[in-house]
C-alpha atoms as one frame of an Amber mdcrd trajectory, in Angstrom:
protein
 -11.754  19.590 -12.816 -12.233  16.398 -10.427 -11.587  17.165  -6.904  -8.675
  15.464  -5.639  -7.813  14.155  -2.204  -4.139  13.125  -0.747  -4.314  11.402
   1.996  -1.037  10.330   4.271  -0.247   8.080   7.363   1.744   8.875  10.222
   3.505   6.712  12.924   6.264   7.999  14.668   8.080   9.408  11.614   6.749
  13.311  11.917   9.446  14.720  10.341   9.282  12.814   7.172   5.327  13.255
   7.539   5.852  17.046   6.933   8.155  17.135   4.073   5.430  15.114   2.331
   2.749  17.127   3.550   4.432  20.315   2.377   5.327  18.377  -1.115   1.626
  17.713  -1.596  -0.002  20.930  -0.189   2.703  22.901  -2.894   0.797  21.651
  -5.372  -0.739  24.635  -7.901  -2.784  23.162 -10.446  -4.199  20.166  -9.069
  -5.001  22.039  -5.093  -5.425  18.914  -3.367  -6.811  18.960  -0.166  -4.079
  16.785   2.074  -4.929  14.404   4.746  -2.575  13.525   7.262  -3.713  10.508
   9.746  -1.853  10.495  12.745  -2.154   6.363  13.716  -1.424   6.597  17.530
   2.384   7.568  17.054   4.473   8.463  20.465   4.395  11.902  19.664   0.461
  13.248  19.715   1.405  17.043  19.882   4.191  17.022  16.678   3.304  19.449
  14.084   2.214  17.469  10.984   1.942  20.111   8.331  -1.209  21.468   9.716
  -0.170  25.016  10.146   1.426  25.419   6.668  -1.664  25.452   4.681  -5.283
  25.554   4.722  -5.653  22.359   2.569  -4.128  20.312   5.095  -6.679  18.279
   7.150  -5.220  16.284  10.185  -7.005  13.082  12.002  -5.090  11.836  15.271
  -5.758   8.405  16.738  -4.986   7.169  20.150  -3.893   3.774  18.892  -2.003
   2.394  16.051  -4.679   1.170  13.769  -2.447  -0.376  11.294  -2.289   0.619
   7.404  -6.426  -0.353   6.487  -7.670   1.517   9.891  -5.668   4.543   9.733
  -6.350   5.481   6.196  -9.952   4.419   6.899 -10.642   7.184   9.444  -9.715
   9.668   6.419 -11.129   7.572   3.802 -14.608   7.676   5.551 -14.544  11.863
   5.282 -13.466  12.374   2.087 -15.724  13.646  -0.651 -13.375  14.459  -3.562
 -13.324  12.359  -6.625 -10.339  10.579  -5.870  -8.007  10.268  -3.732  -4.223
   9.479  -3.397  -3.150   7.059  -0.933   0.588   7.916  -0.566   3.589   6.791
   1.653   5.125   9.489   3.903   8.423   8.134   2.917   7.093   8.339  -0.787
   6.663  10.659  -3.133   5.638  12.085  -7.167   5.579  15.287  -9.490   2.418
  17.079  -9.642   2.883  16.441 -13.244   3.078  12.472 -12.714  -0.316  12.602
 -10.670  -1.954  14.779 -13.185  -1.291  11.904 -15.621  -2.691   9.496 -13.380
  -5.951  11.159 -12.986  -6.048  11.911 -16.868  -6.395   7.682 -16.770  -9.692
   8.459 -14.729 -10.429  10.855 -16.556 -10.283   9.453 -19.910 -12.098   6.028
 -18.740 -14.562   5.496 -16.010 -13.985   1.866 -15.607 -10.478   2.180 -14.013
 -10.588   1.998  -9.855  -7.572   2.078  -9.287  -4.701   3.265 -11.039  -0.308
   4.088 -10.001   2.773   4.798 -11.385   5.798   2.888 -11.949   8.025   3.007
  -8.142  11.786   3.709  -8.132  14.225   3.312  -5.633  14.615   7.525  -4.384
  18.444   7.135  -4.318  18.608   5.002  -7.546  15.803   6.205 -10.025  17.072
   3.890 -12.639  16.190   0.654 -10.164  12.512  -0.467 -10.568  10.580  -1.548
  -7.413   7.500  -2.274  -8.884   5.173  -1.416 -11.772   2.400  -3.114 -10.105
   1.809  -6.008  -8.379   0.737  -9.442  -8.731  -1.883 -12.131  -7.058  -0.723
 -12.702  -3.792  -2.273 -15.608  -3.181  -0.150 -17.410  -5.924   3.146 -15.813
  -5.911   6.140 -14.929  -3.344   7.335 -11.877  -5.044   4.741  -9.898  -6.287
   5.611  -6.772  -7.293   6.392  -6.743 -11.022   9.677  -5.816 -12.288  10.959
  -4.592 -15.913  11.701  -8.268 -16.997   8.278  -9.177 -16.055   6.906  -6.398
 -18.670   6.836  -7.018 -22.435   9.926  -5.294 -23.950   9.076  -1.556 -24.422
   6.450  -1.520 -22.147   8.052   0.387 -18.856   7.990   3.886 -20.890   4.959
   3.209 -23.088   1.927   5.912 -22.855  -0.706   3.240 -22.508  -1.533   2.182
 -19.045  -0.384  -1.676 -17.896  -3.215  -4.325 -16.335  -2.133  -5.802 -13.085
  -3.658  -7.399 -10.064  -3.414  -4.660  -7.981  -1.344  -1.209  -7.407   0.807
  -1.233  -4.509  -0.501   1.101  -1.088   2.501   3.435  -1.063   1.437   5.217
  -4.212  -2.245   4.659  -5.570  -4.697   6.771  -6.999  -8.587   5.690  -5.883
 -11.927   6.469  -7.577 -13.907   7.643  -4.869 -16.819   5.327  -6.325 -14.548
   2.269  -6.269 -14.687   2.844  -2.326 -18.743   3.844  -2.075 -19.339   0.397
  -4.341 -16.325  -1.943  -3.200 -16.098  -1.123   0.500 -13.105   0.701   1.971
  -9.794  -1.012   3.626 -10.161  -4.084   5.186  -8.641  -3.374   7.998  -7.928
  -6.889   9.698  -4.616  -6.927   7.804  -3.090  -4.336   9.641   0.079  -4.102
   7.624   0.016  -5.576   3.848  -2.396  -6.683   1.825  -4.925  -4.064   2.054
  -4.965  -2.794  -1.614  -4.327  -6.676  -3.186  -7.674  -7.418  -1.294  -9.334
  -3.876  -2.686  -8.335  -4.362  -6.300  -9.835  -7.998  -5.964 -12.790  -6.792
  -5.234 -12.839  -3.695  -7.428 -12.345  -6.201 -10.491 -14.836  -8.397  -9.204
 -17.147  -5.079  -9.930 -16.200  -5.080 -13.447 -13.218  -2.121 -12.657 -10.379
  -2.359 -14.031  -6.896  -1.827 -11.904  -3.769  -0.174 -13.684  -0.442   0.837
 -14.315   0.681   3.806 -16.072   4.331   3.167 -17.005   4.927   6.940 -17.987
   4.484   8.001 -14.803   6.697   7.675 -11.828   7.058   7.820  -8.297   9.493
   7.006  -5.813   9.864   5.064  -2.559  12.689   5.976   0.224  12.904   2.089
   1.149  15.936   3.530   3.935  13.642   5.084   5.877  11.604   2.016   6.858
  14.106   0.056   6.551  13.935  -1.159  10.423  10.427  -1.462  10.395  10.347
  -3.612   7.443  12.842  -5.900   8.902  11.032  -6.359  11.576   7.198  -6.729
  10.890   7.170  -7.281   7.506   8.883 -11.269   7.406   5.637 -11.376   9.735
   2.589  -9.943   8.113   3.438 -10.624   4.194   3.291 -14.429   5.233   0.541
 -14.493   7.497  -1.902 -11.689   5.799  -1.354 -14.430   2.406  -3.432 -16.690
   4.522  -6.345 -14.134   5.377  -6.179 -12.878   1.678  -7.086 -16.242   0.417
 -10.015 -17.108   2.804 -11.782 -13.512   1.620 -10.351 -13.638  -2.395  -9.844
 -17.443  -3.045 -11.932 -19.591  -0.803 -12.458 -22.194  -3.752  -8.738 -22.726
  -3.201  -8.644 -22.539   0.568  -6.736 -25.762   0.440  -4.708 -26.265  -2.025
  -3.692 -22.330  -1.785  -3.121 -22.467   2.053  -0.786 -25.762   1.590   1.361
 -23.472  -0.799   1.731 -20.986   1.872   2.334 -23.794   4.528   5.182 -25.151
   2.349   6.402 -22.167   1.646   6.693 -20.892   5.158   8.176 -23.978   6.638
  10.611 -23.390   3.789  11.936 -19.903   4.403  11.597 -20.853   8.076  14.224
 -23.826   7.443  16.496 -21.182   5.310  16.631 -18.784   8.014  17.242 -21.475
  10.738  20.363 -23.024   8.704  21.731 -19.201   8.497  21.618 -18.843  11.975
  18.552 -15.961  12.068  16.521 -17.263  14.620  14.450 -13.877  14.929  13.237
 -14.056  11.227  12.650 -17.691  11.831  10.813 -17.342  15.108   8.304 -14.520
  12.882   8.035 -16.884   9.910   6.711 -19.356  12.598   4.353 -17.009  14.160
   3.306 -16.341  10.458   2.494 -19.440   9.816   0.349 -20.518  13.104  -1.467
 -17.016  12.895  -2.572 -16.921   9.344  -3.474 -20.908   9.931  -5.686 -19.971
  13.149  -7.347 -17.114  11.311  -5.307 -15.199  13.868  -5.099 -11.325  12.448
  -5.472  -7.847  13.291  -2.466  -6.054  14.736  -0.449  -8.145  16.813   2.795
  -5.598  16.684   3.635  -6.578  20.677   3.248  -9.609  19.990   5.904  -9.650
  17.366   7.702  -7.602  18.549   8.706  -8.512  21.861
């Protein structure tokens, strides 16, 4: 049996942390080991699942290294097989993540591979079954009307551009050949910018509509309002310079429009904090601005 490795980010949300960590250790057939990166959270000292099992590594950092940097630190210690990044406000069935690494299993070429996402408090609503390029389109995660008719519940796993961070299953060699997170995105982007480069290796990045896992989008609900408007615009403009740079132009001039766009909507409705981080989007990602700049935002 391939070794498996979970591994899971914490910032300031311990409690949820745990309940994944004790999801994840509970499982019997698969006995991942679980990682659980602490990324410079408020609370240093909070029990993070540590004590309930001895497959539960822990890694705490001083600072908040953002999505890439955090997992990173975990990523660079791992020796299993593969590994499972996963969302501490997400979650799957041991049975759905045996079916994912049956995909591995059954073909060496796939790098990447994730289950369909629903909504935890309305498994019937879809929030992705993949994603999309980026660098060409404003909503990217797919959606059942998106798919071919029959294809959500079909057996056969789905191509896309890239499987979204919050639940995705990594060949350990994709990382060793493809280079782990690049972590100058800080929030969003990070697995886009892997699967580019995975494919670019001749790997192939998938979808298995049979399996499912699901995202509690409530529980970051504040955070997303308030970083995301941010980083999803701006990180567009670092993902094109590293994945599209024979359409630096006319590719950046899309995001420019676009941004001055949504800036203009959110001005005429009277939100002048989205508006102010569409802005600060825009003049970032155009002065090849990144990293974390949470304060900065923030404030």
């Amino acid at each position: 049996m391939s070794e498996l490795a979970i591994v899971i980010l914490n910032w300031n949300q311990s409690e949820a942390t745990r309940e994944t960590v004790q999801r994840c250790a509970a499982f019997g057939a698969l006995r991942p080991v679980v990682w659980v990166v602490d990324n410079g959270s408020e609370d240093l000292g909070a029990d993070l699942g540590e004590s309930d099992s001895e497959r539960v590594r822990v890694i705490r950092s001083d600072r908040n290294l953002g999505f890439g940097g955090g997992n990173n630190l975990a990523l660079r210690r791992i020796e299993s097989d593969y590994v499972l990044l996963l969302n501490n406000d997400a979650g799957l069935s041991e049975a759905d993540l045996g079916r994912l690494t049956e995909v591995m299993d059954r073909d060496a070429r796939v790098a990447v591979v994730g289950p369909v996402v629903v909504d935890r408090q309305q498994r019937e609503r879809v929030l992705s079954a993949g994603g999309r390029d980026i660098a060409r389109h404003a909503r990217t995660h797919l959606l059942p009307e998106d798919l071919p008719p029959g294809r959500l519940d079909s057996d056969e796993p789905l191509a896309v551009d890239y499987v979204p961070g919050s639940v995705a299953l990594l060949r350990a060699e994709t990382l060793r050949r493809a280079g782990h997170l690049e972590e100058s995105y800080f929030f969003g982007g990070e697995l886009a910018d892997l699967c580019a480069r995975a494919r670019q290796l001749g790997g192939s990045v998938q979808v298995l509509p049979s399996a499912r896992a699901w995202h509690d989008t409530d529980q970051s609900s504040e955070l997303r309002s308030a970083l995301y408007p941010y980083y999803i615009l701006r990180n567009r403009f670092l993902f094109i310079r590293r994945q599209r740079r024979r359409g630096l132009v006319p590719l950046s001039a899309l995001w420019v429009a676009w941004g001055l766009a949504a800036t203009a909507r959110e001005l005429a409705r009277g939100d002048w904090r989205r508006a102010r981080l569409l802005s600060l989007a825009l003049a970032d990602g155009l002065a090849g601005r990144f990293g974390g700049r949470n304060e900065r935002v923030l404030r």
